[in-house]
RODO-2510 file (C-alpha; in nm, 4 decimals, decimal comma):
residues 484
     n   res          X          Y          Z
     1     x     8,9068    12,6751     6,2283
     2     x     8,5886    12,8866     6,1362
     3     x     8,5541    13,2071     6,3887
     4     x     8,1886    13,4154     6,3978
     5     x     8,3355    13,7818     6,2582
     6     x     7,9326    13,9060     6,4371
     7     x     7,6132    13,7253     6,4056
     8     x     7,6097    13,6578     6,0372
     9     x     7,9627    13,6665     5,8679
    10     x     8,2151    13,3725     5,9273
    11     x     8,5735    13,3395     5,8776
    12     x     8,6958    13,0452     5,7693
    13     x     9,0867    12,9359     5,8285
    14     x     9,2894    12,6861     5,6673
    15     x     9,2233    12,3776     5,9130
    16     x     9,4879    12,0829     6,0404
    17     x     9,5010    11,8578     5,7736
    18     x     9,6598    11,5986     5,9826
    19     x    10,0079    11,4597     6,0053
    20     x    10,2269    11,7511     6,1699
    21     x    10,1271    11,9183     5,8376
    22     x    10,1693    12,3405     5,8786
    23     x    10,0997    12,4816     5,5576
    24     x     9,9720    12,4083     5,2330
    25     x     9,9673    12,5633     4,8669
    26     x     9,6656    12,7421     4,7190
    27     x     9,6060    12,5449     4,3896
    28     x     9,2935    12,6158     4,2623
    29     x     8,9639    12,8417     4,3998
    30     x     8,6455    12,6619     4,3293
    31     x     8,4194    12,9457     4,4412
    32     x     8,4652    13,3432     4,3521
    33     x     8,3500    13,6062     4,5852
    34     x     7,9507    13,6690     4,5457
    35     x     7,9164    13,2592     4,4918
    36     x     7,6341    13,0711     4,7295
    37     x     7,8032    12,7850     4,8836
    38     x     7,6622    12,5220     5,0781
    39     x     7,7867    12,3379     5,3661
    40     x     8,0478    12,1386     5,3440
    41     x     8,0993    12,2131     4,9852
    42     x     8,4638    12,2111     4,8855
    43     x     8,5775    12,5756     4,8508
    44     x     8,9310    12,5392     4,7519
    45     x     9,1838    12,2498     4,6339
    46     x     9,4912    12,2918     4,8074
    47     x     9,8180    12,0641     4,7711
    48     x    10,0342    11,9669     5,0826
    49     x    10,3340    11,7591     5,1494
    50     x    10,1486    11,4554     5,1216
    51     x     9,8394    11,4856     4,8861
    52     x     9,6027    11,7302     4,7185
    53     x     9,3199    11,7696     4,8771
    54     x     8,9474    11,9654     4,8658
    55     x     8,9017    12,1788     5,1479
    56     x     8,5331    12,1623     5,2960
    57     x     8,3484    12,5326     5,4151
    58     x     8,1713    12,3983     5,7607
    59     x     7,9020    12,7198     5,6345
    60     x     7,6784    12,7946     5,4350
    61     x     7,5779    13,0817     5,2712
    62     x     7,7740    13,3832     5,0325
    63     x     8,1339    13,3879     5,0022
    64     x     8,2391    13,7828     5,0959
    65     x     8,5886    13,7442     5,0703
    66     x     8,8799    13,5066     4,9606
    67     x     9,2247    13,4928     5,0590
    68     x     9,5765    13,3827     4,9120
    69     x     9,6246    13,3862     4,4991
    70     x     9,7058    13,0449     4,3257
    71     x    10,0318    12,9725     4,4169
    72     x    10,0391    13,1159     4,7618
    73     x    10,1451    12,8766     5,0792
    74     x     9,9482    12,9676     5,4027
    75     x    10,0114    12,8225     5,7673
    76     x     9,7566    12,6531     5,9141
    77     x     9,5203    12,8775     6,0912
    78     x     9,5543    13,1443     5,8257
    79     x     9,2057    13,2491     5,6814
    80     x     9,0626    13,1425     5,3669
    81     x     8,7114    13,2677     5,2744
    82     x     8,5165    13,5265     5,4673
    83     x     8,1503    13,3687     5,4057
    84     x     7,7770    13,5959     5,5141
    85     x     7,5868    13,3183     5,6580
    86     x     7,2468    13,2462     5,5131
    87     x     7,2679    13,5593     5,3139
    88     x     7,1985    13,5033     4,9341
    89     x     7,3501    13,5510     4,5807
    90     x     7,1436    13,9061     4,5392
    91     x     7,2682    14,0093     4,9081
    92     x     7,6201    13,8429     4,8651
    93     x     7,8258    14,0772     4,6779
    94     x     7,7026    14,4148     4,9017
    95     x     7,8452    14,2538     5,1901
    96     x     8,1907    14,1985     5,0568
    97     x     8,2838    14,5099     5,1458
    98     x     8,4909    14,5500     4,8456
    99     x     8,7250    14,2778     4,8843
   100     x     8,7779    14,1218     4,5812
   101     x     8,9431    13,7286     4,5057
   102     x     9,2729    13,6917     4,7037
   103     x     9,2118    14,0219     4,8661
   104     x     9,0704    13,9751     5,1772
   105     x     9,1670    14,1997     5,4322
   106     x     9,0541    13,9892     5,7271
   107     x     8,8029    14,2628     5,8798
   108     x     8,4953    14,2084     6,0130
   109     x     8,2189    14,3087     5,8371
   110     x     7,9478    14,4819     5,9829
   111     x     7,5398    14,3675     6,0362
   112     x     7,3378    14,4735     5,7557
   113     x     7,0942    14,7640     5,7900
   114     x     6,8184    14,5407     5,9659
   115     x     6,9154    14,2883     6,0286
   116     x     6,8418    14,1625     6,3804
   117     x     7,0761    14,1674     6,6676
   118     x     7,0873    13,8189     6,7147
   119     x     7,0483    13,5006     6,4903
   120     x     7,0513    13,1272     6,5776
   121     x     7,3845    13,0228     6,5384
   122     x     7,4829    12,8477     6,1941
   123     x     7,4309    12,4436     6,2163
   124     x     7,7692    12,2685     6,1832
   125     x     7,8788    12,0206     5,9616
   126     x     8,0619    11,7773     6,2339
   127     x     8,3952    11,6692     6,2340
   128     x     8,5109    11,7048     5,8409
   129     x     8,8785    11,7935     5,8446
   130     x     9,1105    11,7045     6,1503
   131     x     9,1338    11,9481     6,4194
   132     x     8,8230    12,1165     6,3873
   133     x     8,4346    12,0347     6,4278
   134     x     8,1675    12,3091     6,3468
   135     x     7,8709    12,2108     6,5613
   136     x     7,9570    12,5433     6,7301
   137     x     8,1202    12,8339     6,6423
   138     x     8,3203    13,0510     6,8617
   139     x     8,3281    13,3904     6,9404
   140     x     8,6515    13,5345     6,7453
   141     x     8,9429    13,6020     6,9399
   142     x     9,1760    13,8816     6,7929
   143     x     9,5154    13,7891     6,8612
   144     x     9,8294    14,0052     6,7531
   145     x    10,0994    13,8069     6,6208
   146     x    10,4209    13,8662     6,7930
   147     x    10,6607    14,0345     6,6117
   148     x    10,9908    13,7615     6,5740
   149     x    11,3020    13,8727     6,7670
   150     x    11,6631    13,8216     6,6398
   151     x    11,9454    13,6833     6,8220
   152     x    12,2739    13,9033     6,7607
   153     x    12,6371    13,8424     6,8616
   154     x    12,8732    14,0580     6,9910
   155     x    12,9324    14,2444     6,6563
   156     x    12,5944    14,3257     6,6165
   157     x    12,5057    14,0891     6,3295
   158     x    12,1655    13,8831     6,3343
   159     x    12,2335    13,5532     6,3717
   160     x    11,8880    13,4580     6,3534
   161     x    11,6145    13,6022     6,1411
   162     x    11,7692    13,8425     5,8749
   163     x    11,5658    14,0873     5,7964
   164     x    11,5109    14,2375     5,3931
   165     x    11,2679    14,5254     5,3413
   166     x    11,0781    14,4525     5,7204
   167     x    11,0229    14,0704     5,5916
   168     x    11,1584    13,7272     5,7783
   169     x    11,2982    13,5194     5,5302
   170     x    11,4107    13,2682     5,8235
   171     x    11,3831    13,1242     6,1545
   172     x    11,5014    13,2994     6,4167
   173     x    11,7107    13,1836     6,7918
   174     x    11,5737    13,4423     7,0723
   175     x    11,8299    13,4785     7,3687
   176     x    11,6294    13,7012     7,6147
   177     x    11,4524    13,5680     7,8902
   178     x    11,2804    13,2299     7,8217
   179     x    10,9231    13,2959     7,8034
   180     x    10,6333    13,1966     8,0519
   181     x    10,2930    12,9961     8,0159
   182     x    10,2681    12,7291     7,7476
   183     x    10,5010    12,7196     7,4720
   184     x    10,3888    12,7778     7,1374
   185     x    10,4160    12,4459     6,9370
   186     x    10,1406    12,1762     6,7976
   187     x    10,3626    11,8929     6,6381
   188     x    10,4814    11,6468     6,8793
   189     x    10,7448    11,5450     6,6530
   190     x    10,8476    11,9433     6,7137
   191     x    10,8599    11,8511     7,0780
   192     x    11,0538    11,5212     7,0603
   193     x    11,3093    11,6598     6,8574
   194     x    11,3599    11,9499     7,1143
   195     x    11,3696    11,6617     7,3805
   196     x    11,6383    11,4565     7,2187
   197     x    11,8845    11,7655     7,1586
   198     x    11,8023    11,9031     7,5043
   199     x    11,6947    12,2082     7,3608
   200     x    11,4615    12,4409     7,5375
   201     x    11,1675    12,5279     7,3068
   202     x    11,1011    12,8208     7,5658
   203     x    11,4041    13,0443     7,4213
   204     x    11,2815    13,0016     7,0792
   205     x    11,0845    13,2462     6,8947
   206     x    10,8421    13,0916     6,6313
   207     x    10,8297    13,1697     6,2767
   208     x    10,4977    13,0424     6,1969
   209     x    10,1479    13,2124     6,2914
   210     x    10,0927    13,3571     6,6393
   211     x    10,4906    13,2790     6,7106
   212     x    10,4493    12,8975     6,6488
   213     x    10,7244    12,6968     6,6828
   214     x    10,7941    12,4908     6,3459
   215     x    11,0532    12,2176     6,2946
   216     x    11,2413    12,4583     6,1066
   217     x    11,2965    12,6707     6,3783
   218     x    11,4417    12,3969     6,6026
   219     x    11,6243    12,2243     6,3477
   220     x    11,7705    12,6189     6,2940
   221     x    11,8764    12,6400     6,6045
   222     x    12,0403    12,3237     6,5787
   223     x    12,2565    12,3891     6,3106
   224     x    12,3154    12,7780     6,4829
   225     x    12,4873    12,5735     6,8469
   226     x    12,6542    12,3721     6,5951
   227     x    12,8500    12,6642     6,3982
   228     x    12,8978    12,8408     6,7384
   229     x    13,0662    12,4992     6,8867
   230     x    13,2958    12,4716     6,5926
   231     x    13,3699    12,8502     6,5707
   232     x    13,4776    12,8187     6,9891
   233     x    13,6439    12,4866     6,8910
   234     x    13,8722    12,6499     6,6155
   235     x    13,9480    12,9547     6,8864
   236     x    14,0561    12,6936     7,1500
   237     x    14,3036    12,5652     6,9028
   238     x    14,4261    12,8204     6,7401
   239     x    14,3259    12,7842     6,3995
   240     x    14,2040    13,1338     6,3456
   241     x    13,8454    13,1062     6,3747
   242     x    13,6134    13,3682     6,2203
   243     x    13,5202    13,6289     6,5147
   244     x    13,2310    13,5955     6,7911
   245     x    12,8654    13,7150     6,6513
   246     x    12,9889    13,6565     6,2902
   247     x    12,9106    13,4235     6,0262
   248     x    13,1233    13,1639     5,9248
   249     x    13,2259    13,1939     5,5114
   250     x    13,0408    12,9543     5,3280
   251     x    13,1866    12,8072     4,9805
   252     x    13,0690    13,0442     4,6850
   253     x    12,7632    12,9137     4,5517
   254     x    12,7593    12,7742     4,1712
   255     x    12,6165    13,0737     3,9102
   256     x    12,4910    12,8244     3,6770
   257     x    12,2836    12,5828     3,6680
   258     x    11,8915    12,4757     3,7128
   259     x    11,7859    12,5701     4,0795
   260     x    11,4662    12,3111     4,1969
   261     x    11,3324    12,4049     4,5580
   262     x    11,2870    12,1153     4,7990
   263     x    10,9028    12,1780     4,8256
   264     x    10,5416    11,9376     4,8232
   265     x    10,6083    11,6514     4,8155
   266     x    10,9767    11,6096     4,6909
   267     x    11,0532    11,8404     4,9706
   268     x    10,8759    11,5777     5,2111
   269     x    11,0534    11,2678     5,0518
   270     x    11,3818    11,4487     5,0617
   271     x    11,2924    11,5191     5,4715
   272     x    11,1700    11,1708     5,4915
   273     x    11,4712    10,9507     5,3338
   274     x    11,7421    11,2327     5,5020
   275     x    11,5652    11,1329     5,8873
   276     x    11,5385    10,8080     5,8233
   277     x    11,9509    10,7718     5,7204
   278     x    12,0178    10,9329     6,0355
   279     x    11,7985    10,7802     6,3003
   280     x    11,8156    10,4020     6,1150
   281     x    12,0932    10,1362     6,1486
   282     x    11,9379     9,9778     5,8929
   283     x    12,1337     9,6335     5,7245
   284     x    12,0351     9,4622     5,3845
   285     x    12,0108     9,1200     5,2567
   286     x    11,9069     9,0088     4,9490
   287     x    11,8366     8,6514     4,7455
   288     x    11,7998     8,5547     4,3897
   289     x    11,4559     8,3774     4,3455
   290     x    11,3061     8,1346     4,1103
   291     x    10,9326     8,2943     4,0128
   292     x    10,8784     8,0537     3,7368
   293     x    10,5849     7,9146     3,9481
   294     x    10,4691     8,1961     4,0981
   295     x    10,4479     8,3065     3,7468
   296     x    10,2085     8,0221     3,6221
   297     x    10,0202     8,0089     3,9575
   298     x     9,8889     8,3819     3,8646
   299     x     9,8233     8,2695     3,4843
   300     x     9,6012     8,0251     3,5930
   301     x     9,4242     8,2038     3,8800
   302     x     9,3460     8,4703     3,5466
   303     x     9,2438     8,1846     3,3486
   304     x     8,9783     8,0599     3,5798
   305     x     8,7354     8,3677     3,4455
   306     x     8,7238     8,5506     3,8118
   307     x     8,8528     8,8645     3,8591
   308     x     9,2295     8,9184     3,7396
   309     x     9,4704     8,8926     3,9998
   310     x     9,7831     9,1109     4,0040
   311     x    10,1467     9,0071     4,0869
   312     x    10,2036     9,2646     4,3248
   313     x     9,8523     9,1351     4,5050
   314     x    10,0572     8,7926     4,5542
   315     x    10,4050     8,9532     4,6769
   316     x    10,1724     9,1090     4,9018
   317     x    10,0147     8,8354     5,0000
   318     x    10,3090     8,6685     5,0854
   319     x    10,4301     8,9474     5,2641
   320     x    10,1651     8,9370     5,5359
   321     x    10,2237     8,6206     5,5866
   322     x    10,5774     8,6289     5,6344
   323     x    10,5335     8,8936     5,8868
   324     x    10,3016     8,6963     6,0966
   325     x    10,5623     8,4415     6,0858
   326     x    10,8459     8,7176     6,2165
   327     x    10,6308     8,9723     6,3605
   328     x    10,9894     9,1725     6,4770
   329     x    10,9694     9,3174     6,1280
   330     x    10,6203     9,4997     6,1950
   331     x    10,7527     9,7024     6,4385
   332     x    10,8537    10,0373     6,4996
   333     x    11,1162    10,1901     6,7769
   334     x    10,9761    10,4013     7,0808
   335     x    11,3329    10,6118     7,0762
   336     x    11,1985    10,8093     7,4352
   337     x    11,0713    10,4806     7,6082
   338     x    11,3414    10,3001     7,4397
   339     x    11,1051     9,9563     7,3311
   340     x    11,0151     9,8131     7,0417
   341     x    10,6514     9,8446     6,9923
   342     x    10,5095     9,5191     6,7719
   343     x    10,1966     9,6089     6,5978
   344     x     9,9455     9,3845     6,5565
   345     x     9,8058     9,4355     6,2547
   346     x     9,9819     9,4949     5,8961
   347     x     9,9243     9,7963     5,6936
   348     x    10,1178     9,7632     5,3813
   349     x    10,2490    10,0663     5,2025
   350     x    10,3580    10,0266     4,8401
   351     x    10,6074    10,2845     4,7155
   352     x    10,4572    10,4617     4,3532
   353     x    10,5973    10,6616     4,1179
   354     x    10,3592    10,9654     4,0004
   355     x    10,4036    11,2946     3,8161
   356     x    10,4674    11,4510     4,1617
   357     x    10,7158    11,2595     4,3040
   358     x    10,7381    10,9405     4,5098
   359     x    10,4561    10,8673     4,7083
   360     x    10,3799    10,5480     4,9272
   361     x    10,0314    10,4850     4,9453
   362     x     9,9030    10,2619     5,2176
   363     x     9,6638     9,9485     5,2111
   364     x     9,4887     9,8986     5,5690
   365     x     9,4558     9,5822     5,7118
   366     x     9,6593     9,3987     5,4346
   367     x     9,6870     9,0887     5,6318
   368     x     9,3173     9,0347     5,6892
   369     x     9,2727     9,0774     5,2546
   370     x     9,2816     8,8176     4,9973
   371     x     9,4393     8,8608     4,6679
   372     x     9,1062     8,9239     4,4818
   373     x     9,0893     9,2368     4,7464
   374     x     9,4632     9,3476     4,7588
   375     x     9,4720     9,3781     4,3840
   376     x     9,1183     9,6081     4,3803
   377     x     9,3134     9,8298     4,6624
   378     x     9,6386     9,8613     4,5245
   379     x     9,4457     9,9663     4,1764
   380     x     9,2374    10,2196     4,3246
   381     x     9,5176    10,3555     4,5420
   382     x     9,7596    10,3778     4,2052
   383     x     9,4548    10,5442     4,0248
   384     x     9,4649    10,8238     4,2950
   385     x     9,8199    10,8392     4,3638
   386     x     9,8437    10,9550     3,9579
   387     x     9,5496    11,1734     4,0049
   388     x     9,7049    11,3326     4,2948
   389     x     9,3961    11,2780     4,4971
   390     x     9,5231    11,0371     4,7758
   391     x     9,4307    11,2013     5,1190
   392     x     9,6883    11,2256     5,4365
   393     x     9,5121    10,8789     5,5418
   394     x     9,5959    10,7064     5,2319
   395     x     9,9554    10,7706     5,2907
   396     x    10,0108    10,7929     5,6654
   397     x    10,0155    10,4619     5,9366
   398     x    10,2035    10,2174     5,7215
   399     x    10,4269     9,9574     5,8959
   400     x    10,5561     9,7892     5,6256
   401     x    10,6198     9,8731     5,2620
   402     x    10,6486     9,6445     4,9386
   403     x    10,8986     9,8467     4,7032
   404     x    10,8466     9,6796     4,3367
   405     x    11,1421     9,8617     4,1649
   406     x    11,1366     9,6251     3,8610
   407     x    10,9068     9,8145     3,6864
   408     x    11,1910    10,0156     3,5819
   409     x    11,3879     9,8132     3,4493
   410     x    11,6593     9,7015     3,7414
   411     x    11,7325     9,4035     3,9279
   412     x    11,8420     9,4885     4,2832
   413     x    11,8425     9,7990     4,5132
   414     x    11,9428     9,8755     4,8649
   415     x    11,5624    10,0536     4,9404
   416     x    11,5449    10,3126     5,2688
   417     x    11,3265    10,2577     5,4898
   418     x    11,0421    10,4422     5,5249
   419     x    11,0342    10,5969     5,8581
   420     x    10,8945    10,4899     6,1109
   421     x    10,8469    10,1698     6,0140
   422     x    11,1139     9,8570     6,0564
   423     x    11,1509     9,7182     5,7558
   424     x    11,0891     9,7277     5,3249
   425     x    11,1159     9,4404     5,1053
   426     x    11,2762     9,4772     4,7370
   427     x    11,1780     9,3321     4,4134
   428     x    11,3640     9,3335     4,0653
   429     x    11,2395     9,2873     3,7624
   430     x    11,1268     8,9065     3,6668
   431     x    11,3530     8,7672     3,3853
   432     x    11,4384     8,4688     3,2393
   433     x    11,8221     8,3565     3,3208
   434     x    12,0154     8,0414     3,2959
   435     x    11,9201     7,8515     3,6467
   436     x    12,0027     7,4976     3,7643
   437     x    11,6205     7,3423     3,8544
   438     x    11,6011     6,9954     3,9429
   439     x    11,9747     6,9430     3,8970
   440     x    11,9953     7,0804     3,5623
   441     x    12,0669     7,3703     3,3781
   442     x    11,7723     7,5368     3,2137
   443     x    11,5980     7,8640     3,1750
   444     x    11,3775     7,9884     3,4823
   445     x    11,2381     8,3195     3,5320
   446     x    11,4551     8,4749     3,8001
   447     x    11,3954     8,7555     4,0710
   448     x    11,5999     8,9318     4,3531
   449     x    11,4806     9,0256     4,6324
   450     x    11,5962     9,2377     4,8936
   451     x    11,5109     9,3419     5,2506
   452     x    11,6317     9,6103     5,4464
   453     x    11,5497     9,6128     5,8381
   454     x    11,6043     9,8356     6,1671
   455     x    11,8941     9,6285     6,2915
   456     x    11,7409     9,7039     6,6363
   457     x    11,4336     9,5696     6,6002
   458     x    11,6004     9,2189     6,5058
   459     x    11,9262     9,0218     6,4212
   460     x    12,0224     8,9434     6,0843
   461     x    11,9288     8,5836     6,1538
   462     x    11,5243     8,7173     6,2057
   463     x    11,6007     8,9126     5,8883
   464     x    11,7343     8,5924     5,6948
   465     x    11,4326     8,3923     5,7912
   466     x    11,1776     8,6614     5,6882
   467     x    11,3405     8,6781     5,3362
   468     x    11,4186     8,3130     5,2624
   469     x    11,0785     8,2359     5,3443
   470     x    10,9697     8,5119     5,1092
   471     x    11,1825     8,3776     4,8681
   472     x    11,0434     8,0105     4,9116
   473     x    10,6914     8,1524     4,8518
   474     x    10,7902     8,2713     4,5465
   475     x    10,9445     7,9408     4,4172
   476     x    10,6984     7,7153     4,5320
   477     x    10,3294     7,9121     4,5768
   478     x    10,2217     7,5856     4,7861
   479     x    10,4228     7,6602     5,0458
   480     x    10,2118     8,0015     5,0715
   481     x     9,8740     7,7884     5,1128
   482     x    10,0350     7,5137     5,3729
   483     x    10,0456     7,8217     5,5903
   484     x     9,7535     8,0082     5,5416
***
């Protein structure tokens, strides 16, 4: 993502931050124009879907031009600083040609007044962001971004992209000629939504840079054959459809109330939950659980004078090794090749409520940890999930997630499963209720737990196994170290 503007000045572009991720939101410069940065030293914090994250200059030298205020989302690919390589502070500001913070114009600049033709080119700084490496860097390529086309009907209105003062403010659905060469789209999951709707990405036109093709453009489209089929549907029967090429009356919108846009990360939950609903048969099943001894197992493992050992460290515990018992439920579903793909080793997400919104964090290799480890990880992963400083790694390649929902206060829930994985166990709060033990009646300290699975991935008799065994875990710990 960093293009040589001549032999000194380099351009550097927001890279791929991983994930299928397309844009992100400027939140805070860390260098002005006329600064001296060094390589790979973070230029800009930016927030995406997923995380905040420091953004990494692959060069070195003075910063000549920045681009995007605070507050301002950019596509991936769109420039950020403009920096004069191995120029200096006293040098820096002459060569920003007047550009000032968030004013870049994207020009290149030209060689000083004697500066030599040619230079050795810039050492790189390796692979630091995914998608891009900087051991070399190319010659720039000026590309002009195609201007979208709109789709009309037979009355002339746009039913794609309308248009307000010469600006998009949507996708747009191209009908001329389907396009040759490659078609303009990075995100597989772009690619195997077009796939399983049978739409053809070629007669698309792309709303983000350079005409690429973004989910919301297909899932436009989408929703555009859908009208049309229920505006021909109503003609065919007579029920006085609106007319071809216009757009069917929506219900008046509400004038009061508090709008909140579906953005960040709420905007990626909301996407999350709504895809996993429709793509999921899921099924729950829950059980009421005795943790009295579970309870006093982790009161004396703290008494012992080691490190303190959490209770979610122990459901987690016993999670992994109630999914090596019924692997089905570490799973996820090849749709296209139609198999269920086991995975063989457990990376346990753990859903966690921060300022931002719900985020799921992600412990690797949970089922090769002990609870001395899982307790360190799931504290340092909470500490950075509140800071907002978890990176797309820390919250991407789960296949399994522990949902402890009785820190708020509740006893059961039917949780959603987080996409693509197979399954998500429950847990209520811990408290004491009447409970027959050993025949009679006394007060235990009772839990419900509940498990929601891909019903295609298993029967509910799998799903009943995984979750009484959980549940025997909890009432007697020993059973936990009999099969470890």
């Amino acid at each position: 993502m960093a293009h040589a503007s001549d032999g000194r000045s380099m351009e550097f572009k927001l890279p791929d931050l991983g994930e299928g991720l397309t844009e992100a939101e400027i939140v805070r410069w860390l260098v002005e124009v006329g600064d001296v940065v060094a390589v790979d030293q973070p230029v800009v914090e930016v927030e995406t879907a997923k995380a905040m994250v420091e953004v990494p200059c692959p060069y070195g030298g003075v910063v000549t031009a920045r681009f995007g205020e605070e507050g301002t989302e950019l596509p991936v690919g769109a420039p950020l600083v403009t920096v004069a390589v191995g120029a200096t502070a006293a040098d820096g500001p002459a060569r920003a040609s007047g550009t000032g913070a968030g004013s870049g114009t994207g020009t290149d600049e030209a060689p000083a007044a004697g500066a030599p033709a040619a230079e050795k080119k810039p050492e790189g700084s390796g692979n630091v962001l995914v998608g891009y490496g900087t051991s070399e860097a190319p010659a720039r390529r000026r590309r002009v971004r195609p201007e979208p086309r709109v789709a009309t009907g037979a009355s002339g209105r746009a039913n794609g992209r309308v248009r307000d003062a010469g600006q998009p403010t949507g996708p747009a659905v191209r009908t001329a000629e389907p396009v040759d060469g490659p078609v303009p789209v990075i995100s597989p999951l772009v690619r195997r939504l077009a796939r399983q709707h049978d739409l053809d990405l070629r007669e698309l036109a792309g709303s983000g840079p350079d005409g690429l093709i973004l989910r919301a453009d297909v899932e436009y489209a989408l929703r555009a054959a859908a009208a049309q089929g229920g505006r021909t549907a109503d003609r065919e029967a007579g029920t006085g459809g609106v007319p071809a090429g216009s757009a069917a009356p929506s219900p008046a919108a509400p004038s009061d109330g508090t709008r909140v846009p579906l953005k960040g990360v709420r905007g990626a939950v909301a996407d999350k939950l709504s895809r996993s609903r429709r793509e999921i048969p899921d099924a729950t099943c829950w059980v009421d659980a005795d943790a009295t001894e579970l309870m006093r197992a982790r009161t004396a493992m703290n008494a012992s004078g080691g490190p303190k050992i959490s209770l979610v460290a122990l459901l987690a515990r016993i999670c992994t090794a109630a999914l090596a018992r019924f692997p089905e439920l570490n799973s996820t579903v090849d749709t296209e090749a139609r198999e269920i793909v086991r995975l063989d080793g457990v990376h346990l997400g753990f859903a966690a409520q921060t300022d931002r919104g719900l985020v799921v964090p992600v412990v690797r290799d949970a089922h090769a940890r002990d609870a001395e480890s899982l307790t360190a990880e799931f504290a340092r992963l909470t500490e950075a999930a509140r800071a907002g400083r978890l990176t797309p790694g820390e919250l991407t390649g789960g296949t399994f997630t522990l949902n402890n929902y009785g820190v708020f206060g509740v006893d059961g829930s039917t949780p959603i499963i987080n996409h693509p994985e197979a399954a998500m166990l429950g847990v209520g709060r811990i408290v004491p209720k009447a409970w027959v033990h050993d025949g009679e009646l006394a007060v235990r300290q009772v839990v419900q737990l509940s498990l929601t699975f891909d019903h295609r991935v298993c029967d509910g008799g799998t799903a009943g196994g995984f979750l009484r065994y959980v549940a025997d875990c909890v009432e007697q710990p020993a059973v936990l170290l009999r099969t470890l």
